[in-house]
Backbone as CSV, one residue per row, in Angstrom:
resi,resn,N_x,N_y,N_z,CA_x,CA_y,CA_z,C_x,C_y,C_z
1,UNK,56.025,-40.493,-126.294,56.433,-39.967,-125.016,55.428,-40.400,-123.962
2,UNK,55.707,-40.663,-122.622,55.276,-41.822,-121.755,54.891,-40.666,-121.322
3,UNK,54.093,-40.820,-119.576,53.704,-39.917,-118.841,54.719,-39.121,-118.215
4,UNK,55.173,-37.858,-117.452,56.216,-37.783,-117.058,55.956,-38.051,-115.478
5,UNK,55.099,-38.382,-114.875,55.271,-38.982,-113.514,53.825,-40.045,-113.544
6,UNK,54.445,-41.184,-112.426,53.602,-42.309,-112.502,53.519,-42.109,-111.009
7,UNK,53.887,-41.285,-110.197,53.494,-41.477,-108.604,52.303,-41.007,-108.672
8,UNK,51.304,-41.686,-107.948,49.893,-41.566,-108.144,49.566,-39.972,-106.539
9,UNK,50.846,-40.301,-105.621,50.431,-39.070,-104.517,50.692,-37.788,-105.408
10,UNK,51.893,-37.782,-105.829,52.406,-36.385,-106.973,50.940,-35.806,-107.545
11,UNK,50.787,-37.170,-108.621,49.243,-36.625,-109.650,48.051,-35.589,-108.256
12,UNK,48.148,-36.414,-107.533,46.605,-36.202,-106.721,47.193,-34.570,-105.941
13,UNK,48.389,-34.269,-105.559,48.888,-32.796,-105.152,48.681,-31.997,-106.098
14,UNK,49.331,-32.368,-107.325,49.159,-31.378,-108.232,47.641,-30.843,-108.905
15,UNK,47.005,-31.958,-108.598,45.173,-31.950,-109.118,44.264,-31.263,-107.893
16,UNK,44.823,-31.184,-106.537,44.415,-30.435,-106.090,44.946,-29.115,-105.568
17,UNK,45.872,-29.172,-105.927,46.706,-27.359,-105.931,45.736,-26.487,-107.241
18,UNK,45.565,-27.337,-108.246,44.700,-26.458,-109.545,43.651,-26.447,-108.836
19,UNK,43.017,-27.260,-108.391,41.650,-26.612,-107.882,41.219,-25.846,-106.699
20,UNK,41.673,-25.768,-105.646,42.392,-24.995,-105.024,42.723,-23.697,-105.567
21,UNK,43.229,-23.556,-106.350,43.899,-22.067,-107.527,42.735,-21.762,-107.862
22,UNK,42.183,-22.433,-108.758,40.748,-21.605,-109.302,40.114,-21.552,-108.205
23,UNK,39.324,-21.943,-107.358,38.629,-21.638,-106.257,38.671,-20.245,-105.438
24,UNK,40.366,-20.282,-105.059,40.605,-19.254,-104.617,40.613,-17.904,-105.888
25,UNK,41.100,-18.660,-107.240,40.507,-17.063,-107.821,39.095,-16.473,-108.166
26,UNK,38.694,-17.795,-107.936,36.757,-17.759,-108.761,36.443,-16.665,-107.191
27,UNK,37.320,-17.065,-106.163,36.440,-16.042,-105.062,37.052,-14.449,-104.823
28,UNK,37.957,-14.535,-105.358,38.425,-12.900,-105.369,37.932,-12.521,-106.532
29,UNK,37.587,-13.268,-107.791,36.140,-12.152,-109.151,35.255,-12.712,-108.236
30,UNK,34.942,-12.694,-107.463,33.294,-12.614,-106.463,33.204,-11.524,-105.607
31,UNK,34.571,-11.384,-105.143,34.576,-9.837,-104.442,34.905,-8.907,-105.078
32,UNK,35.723,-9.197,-106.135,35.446,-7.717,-107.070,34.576,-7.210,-107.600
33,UNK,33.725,-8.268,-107.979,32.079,-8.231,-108.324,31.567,-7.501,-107.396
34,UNK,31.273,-7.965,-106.506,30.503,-7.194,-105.368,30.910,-5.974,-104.971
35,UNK,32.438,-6.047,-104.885,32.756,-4.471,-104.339,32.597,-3.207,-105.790
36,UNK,32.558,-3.949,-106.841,32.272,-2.870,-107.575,30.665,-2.645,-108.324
37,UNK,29.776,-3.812,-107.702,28.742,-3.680,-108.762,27.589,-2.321,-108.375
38,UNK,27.222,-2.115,-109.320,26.762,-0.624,-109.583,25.606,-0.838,-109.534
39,UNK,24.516,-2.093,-109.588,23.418,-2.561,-109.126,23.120,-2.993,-107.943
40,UNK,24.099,-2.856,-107.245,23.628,-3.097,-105.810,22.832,-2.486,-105.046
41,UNK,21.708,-2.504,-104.367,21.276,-1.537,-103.093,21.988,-1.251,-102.364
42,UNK,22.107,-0.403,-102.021,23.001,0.920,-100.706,22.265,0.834,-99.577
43,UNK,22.561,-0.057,-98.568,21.717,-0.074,-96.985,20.443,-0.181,-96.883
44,UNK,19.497,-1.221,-97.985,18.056,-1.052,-97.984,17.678,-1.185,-96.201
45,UNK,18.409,-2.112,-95.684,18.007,-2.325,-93.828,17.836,-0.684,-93.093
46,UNK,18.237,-0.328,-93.415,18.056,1.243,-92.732,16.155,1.727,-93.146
47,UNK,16.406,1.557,-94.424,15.118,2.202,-94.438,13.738,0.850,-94.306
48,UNK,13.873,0.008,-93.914,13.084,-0.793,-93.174,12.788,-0.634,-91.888
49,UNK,14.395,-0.091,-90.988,14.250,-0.059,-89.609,13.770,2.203,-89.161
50,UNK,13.659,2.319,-90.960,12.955,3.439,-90.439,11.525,3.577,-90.635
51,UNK,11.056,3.065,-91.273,9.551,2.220,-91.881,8.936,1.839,-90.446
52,UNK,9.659,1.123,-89.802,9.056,0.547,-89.000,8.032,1.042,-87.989
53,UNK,8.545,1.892,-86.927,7.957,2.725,-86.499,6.467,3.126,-86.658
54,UNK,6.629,3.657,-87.796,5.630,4.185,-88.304,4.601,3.673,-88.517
55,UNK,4.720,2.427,-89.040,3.597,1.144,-89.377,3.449,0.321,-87.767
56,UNK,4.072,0.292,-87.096,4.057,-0.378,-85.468,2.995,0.911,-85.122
57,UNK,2.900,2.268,-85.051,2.344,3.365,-84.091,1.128,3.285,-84.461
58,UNK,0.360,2.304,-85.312,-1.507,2.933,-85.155,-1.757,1.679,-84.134
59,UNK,-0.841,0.691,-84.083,-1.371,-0.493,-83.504,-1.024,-0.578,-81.739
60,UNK,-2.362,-0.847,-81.388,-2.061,-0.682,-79.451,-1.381,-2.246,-79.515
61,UNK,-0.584,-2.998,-79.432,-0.062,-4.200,-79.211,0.245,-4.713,-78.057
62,UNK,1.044,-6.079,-77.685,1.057,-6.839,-76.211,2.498,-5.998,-76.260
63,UNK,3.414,-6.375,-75.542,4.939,-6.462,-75.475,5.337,-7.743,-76.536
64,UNK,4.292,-8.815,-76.682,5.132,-10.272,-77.254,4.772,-10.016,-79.129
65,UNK,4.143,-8.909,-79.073,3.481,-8.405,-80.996,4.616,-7.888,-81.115
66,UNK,5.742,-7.173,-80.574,6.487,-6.240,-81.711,7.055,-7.364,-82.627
67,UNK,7.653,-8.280,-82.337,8.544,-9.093,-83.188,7.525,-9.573,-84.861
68,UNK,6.161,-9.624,-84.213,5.383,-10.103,-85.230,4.873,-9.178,-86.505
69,UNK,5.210,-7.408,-85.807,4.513,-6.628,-86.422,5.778,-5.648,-86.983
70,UNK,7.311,-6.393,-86.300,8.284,-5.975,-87.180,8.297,-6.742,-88.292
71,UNK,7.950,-7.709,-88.684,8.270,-8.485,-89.926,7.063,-8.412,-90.408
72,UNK,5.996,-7.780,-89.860,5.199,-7.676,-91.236,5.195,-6.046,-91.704
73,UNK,5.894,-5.519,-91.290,6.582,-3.957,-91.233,7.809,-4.634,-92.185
74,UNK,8.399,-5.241,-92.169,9.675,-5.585,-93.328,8.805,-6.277,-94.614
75,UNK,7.659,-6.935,-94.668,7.119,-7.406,-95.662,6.841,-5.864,-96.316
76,UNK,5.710,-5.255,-95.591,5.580,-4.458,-95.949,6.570,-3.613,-97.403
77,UNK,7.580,-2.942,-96.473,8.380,-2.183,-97.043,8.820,-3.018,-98.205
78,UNK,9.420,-4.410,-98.525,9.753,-5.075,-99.153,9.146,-5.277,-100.274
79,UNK,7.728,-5.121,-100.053,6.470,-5.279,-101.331,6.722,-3.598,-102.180
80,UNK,7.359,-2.615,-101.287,7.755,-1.158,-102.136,6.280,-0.491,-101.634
81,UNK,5.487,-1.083,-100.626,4.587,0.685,-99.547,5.235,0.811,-98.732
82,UNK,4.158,1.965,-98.868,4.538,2.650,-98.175,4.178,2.741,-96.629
83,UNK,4.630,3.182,-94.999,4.573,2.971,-94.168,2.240,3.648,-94.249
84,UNK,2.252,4.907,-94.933,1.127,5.471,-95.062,-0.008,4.583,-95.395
85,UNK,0.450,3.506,-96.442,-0.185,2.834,-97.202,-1.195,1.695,-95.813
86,UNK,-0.518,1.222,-94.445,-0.896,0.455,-93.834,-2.207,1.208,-92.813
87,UNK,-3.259,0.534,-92.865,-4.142,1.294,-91.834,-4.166,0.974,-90.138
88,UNK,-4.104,0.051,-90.204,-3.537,-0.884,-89.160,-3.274,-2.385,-88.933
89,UNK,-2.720,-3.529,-87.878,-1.926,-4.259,-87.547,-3.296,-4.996,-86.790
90,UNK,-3.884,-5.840,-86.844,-4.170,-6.579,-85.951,-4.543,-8.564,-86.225
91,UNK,-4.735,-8.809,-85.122,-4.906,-10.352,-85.048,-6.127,-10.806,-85.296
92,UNK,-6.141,-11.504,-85.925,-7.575,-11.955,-86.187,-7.494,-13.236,-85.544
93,UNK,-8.829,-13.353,-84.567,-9.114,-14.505,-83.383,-9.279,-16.027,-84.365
94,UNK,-9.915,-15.528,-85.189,-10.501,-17.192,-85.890,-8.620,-18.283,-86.628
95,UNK,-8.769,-19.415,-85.950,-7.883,-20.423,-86.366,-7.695,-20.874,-87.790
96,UNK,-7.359,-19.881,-89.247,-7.563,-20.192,-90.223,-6.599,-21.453,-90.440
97,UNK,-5.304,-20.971,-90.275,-3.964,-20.784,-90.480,-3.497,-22.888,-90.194
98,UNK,-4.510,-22.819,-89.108,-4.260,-23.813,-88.232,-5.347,-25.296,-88.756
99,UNK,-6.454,-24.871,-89.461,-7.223,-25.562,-90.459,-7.180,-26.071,-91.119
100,UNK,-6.581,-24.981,-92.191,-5.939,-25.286,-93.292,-4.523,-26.150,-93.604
101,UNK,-3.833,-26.077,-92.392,-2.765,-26.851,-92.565,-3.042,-28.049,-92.246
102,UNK,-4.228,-28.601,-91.416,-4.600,-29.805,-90.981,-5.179,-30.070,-92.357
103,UNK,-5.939,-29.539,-93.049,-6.677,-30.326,-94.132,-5.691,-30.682,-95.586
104,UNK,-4.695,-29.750,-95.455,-3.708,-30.112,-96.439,-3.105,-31.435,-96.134
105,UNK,-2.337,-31.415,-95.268,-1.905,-32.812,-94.485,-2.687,-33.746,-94.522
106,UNK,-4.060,-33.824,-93.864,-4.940,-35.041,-94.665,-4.872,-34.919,-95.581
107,UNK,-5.552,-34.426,-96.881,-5.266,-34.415,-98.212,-4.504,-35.178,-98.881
108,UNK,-3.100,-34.500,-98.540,-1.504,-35.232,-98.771,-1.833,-36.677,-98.423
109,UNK,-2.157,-37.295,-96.982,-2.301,-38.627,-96.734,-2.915,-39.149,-97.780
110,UNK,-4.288,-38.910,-98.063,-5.634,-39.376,-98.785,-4.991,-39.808,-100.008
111,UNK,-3.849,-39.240,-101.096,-3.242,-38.957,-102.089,-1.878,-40.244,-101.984
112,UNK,-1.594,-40.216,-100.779,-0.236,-41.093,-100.888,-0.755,-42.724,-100.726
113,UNK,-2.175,-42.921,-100.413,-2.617,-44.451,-100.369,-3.537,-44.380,-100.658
């Protein structure tokens, strides 16, 4: 018994209607997954944006620090302390950050020739 169709557009519709099919079902068990999984966290963002506060108030800051001292207020919480746990928030003047990335980068050069 031969093939039952030799039109090569037919083959290529029907090969992508199946994949297509699974796709679309592989993504509805992705939302059933999710809407039912029982390991999920329940609104962890809430209790970050209530964290926050608290760890922002020992620190006198500019107006242009909150953004910097909200995300280390989300590290924070994220590592599992507590807002109590922080003593305070500040900047340290010396250019570590900015050193160190220059000497890596040479480094890297020194290494590639």
């Amino acid at each position: 018994m031969g093939p039952v169709t030799t039109n090569p557009w037919l083959i290529a519709i029907i090969n992508m209607t199946i994949v297509f099919g699974v796709l679309i079902v592989l993504g509805i068990v992705m939302f059933v997954i999710r809407a039912c999984d029982p390991t999920a966290k329940k609104k962890p963002a809430a209790k970050v944006a209530v964290s926050t506060p608290s760890v922002a108030a020992p620190v006198i800051a500019k107006k242009d620090d909150a953004e910097i001292i909200a995300v280390i207020a989300a590290a924070v919480a994220a590592c599992g302390c507590s807002a109590e746990q922080v003593a305070c928030i500040r900047r340290i003047s010396s250019p570590g950050w900015t050193i160190n990335a220059r000497e890596e980068v040479m480094s890297a050069r020194k290494e590639c020739f």
